[in-house]
C-alpha positions in Angstrom: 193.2 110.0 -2.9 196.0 108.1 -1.0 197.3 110.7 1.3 197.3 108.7 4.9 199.9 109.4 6.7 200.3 105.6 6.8 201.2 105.8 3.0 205.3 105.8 2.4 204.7 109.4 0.2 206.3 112.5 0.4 203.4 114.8 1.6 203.7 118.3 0.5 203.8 121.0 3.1 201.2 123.7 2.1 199.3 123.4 4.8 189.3 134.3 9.8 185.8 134.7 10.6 184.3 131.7 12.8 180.9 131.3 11.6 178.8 128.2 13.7 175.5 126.4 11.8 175.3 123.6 14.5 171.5 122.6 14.2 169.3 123.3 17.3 169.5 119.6 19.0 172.9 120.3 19.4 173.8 120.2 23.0 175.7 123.6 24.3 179.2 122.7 23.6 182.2 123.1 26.3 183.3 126.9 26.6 187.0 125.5 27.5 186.9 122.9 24.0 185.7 126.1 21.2 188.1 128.5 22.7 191.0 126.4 22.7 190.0 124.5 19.3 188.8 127.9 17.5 192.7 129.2 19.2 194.2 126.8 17.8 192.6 126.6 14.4 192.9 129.9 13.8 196.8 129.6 14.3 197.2 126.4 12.2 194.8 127.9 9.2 197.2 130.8 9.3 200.6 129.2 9.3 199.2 126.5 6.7 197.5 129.0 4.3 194.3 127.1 4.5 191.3 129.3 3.2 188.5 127.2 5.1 187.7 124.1 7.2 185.2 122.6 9.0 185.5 120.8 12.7 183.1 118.8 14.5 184.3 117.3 17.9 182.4 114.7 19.8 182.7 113.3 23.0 180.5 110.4 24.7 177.7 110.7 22.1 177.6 114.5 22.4 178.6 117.2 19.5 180.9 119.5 21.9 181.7 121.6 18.7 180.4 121.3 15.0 181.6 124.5 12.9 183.2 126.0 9.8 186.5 128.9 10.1 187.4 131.1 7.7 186.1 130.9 3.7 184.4 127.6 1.8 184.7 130.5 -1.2 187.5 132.8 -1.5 186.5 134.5 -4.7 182.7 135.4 -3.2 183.8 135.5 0.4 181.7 133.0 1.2 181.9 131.8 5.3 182.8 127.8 6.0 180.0 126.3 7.9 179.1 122.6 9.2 176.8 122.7 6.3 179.7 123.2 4.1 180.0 120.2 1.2 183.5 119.2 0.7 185.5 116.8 -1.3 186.0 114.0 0.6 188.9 112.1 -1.2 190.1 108.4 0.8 187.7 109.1 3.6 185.6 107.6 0.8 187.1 104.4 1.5 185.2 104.1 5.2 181.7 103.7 3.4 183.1 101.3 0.3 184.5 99.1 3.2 181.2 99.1 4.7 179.4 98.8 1.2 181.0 95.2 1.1 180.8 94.3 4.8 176.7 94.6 4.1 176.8 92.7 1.1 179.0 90.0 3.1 176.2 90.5 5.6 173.2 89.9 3.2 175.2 86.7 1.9 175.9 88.7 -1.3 180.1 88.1 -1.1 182.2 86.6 0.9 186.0 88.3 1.9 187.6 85.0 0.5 186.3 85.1 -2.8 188.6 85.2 -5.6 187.7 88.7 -7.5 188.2 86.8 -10.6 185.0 85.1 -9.9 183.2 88.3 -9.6 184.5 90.3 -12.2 185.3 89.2 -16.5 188.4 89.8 -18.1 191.4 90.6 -15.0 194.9 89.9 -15.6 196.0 86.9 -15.1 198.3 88.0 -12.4 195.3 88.9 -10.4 193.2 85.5 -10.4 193.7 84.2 -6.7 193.6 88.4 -5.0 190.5 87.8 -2.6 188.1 90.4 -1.5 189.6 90.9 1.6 192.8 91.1 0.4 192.0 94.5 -1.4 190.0 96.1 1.6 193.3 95.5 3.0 195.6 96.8 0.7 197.7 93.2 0.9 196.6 92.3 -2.2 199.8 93.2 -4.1 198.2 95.6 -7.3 199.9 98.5 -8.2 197.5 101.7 -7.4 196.6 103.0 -10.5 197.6 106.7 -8.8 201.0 106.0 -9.1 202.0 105.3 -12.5 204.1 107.4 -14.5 202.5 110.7 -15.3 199.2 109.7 -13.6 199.4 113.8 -12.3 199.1 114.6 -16.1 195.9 112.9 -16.5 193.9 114.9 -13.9 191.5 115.9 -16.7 190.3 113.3 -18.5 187.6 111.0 -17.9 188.3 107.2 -17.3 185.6 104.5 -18.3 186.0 102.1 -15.2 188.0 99.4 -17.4 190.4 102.0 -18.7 191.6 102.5 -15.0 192.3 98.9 -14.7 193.8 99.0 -18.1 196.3 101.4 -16.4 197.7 98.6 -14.3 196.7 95.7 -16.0 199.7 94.6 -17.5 201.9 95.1 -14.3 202.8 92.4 -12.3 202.0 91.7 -8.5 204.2 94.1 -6.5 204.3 91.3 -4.6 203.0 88.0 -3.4 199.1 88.8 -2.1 198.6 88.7 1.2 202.3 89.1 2.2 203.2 92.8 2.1 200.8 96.0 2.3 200.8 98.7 0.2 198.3 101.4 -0.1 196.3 100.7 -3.7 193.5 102.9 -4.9 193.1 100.3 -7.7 191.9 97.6 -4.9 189.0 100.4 -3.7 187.8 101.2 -7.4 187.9 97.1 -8.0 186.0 97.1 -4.8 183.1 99.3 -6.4 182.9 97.3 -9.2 182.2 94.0 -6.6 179.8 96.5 -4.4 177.9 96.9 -7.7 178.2 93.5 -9.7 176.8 91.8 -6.3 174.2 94.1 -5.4 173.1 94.9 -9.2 172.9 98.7 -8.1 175.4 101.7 -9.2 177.7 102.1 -6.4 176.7 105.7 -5.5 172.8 103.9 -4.6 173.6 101.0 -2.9 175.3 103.7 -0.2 172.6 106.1 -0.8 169.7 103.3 0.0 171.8 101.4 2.7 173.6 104.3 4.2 173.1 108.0 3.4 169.5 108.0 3.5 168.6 106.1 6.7 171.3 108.1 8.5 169.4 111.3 7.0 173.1 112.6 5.2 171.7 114.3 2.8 174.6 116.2 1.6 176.7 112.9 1.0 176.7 111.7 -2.4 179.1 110.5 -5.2 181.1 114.0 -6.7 179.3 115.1 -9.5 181.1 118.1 -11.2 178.4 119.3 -13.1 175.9 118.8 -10.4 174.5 122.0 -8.4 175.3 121.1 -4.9 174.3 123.8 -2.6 177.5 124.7 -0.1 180.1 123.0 -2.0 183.6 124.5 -1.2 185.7 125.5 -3.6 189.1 123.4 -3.5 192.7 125.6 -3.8 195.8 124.7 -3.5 199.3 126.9 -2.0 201.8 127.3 -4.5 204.4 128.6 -2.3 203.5 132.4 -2.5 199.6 132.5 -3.0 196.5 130.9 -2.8 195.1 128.8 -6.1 192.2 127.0 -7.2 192.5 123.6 -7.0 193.3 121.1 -10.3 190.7 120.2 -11.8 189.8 115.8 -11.3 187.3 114.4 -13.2 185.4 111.9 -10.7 185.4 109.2 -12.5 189.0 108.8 -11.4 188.3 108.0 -8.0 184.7 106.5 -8.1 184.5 103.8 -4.5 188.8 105.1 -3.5 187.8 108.8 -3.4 184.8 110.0 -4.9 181.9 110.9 -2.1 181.5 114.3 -0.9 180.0 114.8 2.7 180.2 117.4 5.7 180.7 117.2 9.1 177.4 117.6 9.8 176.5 114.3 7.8 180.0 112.7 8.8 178.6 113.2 12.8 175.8 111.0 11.9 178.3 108.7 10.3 179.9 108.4 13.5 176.9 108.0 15.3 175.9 105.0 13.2 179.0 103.0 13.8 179.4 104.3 17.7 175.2 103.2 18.2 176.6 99.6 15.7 173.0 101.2 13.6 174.6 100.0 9.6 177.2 97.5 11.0 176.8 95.3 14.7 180.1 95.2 16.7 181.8 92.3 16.1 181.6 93.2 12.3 183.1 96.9 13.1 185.9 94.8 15.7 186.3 92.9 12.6 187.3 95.7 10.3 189.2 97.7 12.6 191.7 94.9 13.8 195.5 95.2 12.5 196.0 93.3 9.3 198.4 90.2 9.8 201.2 89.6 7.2 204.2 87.7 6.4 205.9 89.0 8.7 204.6 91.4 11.5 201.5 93.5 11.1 199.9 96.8 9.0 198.1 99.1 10.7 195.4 98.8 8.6 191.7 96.9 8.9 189.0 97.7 6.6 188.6 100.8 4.9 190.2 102.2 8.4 193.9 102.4 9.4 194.4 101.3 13.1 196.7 102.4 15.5 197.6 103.6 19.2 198.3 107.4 20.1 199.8 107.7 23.3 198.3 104.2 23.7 195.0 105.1 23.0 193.4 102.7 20.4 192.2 104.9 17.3 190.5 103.9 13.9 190.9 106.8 11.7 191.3 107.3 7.7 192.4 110.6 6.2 192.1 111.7 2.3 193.8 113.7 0.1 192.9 115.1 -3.4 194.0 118.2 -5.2 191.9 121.2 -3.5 191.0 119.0 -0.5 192.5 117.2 2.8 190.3 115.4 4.9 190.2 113.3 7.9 188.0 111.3 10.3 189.3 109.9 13.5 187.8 108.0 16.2 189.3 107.3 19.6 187.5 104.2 20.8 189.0 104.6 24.2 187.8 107.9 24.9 184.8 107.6 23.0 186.1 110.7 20.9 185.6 111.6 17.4 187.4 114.3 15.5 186.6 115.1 12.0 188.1 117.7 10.2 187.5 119.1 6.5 189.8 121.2 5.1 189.4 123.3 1.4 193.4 123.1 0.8 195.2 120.3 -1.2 197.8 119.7 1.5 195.9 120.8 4.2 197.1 119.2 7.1 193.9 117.5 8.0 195.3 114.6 9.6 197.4 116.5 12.3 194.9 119.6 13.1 192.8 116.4 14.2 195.6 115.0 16.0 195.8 118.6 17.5 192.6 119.0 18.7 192.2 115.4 20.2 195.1 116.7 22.4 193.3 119.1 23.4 190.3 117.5 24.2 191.3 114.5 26.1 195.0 115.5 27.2 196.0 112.3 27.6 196.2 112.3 23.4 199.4 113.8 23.4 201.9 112.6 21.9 205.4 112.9 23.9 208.3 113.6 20.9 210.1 110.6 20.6 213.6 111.0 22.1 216.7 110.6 20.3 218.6 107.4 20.2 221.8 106.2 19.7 223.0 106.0 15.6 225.1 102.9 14.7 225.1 104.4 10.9 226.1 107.8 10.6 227.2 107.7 7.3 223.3 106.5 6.6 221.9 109.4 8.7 224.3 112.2 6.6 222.7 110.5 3.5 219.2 110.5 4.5 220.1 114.0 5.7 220.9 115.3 2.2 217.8 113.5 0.7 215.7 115.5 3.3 217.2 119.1 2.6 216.6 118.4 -1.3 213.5 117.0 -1.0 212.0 120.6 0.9 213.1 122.5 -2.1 211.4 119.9 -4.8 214.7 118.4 -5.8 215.5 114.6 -6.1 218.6 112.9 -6.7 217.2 109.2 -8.9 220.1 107.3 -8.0 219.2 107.3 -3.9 216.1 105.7 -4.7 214.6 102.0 -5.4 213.4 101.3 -8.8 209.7 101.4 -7.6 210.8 104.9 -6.1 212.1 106.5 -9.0 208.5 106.4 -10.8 206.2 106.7 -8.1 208.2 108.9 -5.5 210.7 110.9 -7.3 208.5 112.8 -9.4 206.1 113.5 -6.9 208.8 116.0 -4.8 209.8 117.6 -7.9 206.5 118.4 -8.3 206.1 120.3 -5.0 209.1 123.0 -6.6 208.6 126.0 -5.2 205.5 125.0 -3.5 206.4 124.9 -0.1 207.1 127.4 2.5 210.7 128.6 2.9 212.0 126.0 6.1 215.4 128.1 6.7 218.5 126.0 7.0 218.1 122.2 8.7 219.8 123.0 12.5 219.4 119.0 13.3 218.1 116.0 12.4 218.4 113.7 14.9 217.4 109.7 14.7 214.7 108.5 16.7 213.7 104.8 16.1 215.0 102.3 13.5 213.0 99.3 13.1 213.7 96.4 10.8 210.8 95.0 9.1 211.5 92.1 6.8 214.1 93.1 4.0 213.6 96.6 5.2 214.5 99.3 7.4 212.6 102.4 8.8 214.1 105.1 10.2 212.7 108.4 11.8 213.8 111.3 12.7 213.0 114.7 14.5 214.3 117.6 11.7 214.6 121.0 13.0 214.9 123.3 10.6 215.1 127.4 10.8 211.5 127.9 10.1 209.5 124.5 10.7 210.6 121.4 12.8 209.4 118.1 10.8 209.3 114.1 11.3 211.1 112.7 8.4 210.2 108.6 7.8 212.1 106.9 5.5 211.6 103.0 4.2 215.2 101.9 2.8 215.4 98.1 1.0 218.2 95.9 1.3 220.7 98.0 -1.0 220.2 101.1 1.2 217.9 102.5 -1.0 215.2 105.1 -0.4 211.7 103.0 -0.6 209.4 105.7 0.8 210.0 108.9 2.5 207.0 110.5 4.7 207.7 113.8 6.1 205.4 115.2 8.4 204.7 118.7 10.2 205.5 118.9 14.1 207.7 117.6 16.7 
């Protein structure tokens, strides 16, 4: 549920018939756009091992593309289409943000109230966290995703207190409103606002104030047991074939990850808040302005991570959840929306979006950052080791933080044998270092035989790994 690449987590690298369902107001799309994204798609789908996804691309208030490639069903052969229902993991968190931004609208809640005053019986430790402190992630309460053996749990279903229960008895990571942290525990708490101050189930006060007006009828809350026409079946890449997906009971995610959608229901999404239909502008400007801190910045607003590509202003949010990766980014400049659903836990989502913006509006690519000069070798050859084990699923404790150890650690030895085979690392090369309070981030450019990679890594004060992100590309 917390897969952005903005998270500090190790993201695992697991990454065809073209079959279009684009409704009949759909204006005739740009020969030059589906050649080169149906190109490039059918390259990335390949390399990744991703049975299906779907695409739409729109430019200026007009659907240039809006199509499924390769399978939604492996097992009945069963094409992807823009009809096709998928899981849509932290992508959720776009419409919860909104959910609350209505009620804050309607007078229902205010983004300074203390959650303690809307909800009975929270921790102590949690009496002053305010409501916009949690749509921010600043709040400071561990996400219930990452406690120990949380991947064991996949199965069973949670009673909404039994999630807090989780975390209940942890204390602050750190001061609210200083530091940001991805939580999933501050989105389901948000739910539980959305529907103690509206006095409706979550999944109706979006379906009344959202889904329905927008006419996106295939966007609900996940129901397992439900018959939902076109829903894709979720698989995962175990490093030598193709899977179905882990089993999650949605009660788990509930208002951080639950809703399912397409990209035919997520265009009319992004034609409500381009056309300011659910939320006016300033509200939208509001939520998609970095979040201020201590010290420096998060690129992160409401429900939305912000952030420049190539100097482009883009609000964006991507999700993750096993059998699914998902993402939906919006390039205010340009007036460009990509949005790309993908049927493969580790899917890539994120950076086939990045991909085809680049393609679209040229101006979206990223230049590869150029190497710079290293003051700590004997840091880089460390970080280098870390790297080369962490591709194989291997993890030596004693290089990490504490908070690493439980969170991070046992997350890459759970990707054993899971990932493609990246050949020996030629170079990794250093290509910023930025202090940011008692920590520094490194990143660097890692060519290896097979793949070439960006490896992030977050070290505190001792030197220890904090958070390692490694993604796929230059």
């Amino acid at each position: 549920m917390n897969r952005r690449t903005i998270a500090p987590v190790l993201l695992a690298f697991a990454l065809a018939s073209v079959v279009s369902s684009a409704g009949a107001q759909t204006p005739a799309p740009s020969v030059s756009v589906v050649e080169s994204v149906d190109a490039y798609m059918r390259e990335a789908m390949a390399k990744r091992h991703v049975p299906g996804a779907s695409v739409a691309v729109v430019k200026d208030g007009k659907v240039l593309l809006s199509k499924g490639y390769g399978l939604a069903n492996v097992e009945l052969g069963v094409p992807a289409t823009d009809q096709t229902v998928y899981q849509l993991a932290s992508v959720t968190k776009t419409f919860t943000a909104t959910a609350v931004m209505l009620l804050v609208g309607d007078g229902k809640l205010k983004l300074d109230d203390k959650i303690s005053d809307r909800l009975k019986d929270l921790p102590a430790a949690w009496k002053d966290v305010t409501v916009r402190q949690l749509l921010t992630h600043t709040s400071g309460i561990k996400s219930y995703t990452s406690v120990k053996d949380f991947d064991k749990m996949t199965r069973k279903d949670f009673a909404p207190r039994e999630i807090l229960d989780l975390v209940a008895k942890e204390p602050l990571e750190f001061p609210s409103g200083e530091k940001w942290q991805y939580s999933n525990t501050g989105y389901f708490l948000l739910g539980m606002i959305v529907e103690q101050a509206s006095g409706k189930p979550f999944g109706e006060f979006l379906a009344e104030r959202i889904f329905r007006p927008l006419g996106m009828t295939k966007t609900r809350v996940n129901d397992l047991r439900a018959v939902i026409p076109g829903r894709a079946q979720g698989y995962e890449w175990d490093g030598k074939e193709l899977k179905n997906g882990e089993y999650v009971s949605p009660t788990q995610p509930f208002s951080a990850g639950a809703l399912v959608s397409t990209v035919a229901d997520l265009v009319k999404w992004d034609a409500a808040l381009a056309g300011g239909k659910i939320l006016d502008g300033p509200t939208l400007e509001k939520m998609w302005k970095p979040t201020p801190l201590k010290e420096g910045e998060a690129s992160y607003g409401f429900g939305w991570g912000v952030t420049k590509v190539a100097g482009h202003r883009e609000v964006a949010h991507g999700g993750g959840i096993p059998g699914f990766s998902t993402e939906i980014a919006r390039f205010l400049d340009d007036r460009l929306t990509i949005i790309v659903l993908t049927n493969l836990e580790g899917g890539h989502a994120g950076e086939m979006a990045r991909k085809i913006a680049g393609l679209v509006v040229p101006a979206l690519v990223e230049k590869p950052l150029e190497p710079i000069a290293d003051a700590d070798e004997a840091a880089t050859k460390r970080l280098r080791g870390v790297l080369e084990a962490a591709v194989k699923g291997e993890a030596d404790p004693d290089l990490f933080a504490e908070a690493a150890k439980t969170a991070l650690v046992p997350r890459i030895k759970e990707t054993a044998g899971k990932l493609p085979d990246f050949g020996a690392l030629k170079a990794f090369q250093l290509v910023e270092r930025k202090e940011v309070g008692e920590t520094l981030r490194l990143r660097y450019r890692a060519a290896f035989a097979n793949e070439t990679v960006r490896a992030s890594f977050v070290l505190d004060k001792a030197g220890k790994v904090a958070g390692l992100m490694i993604q796929p590309g230059e």
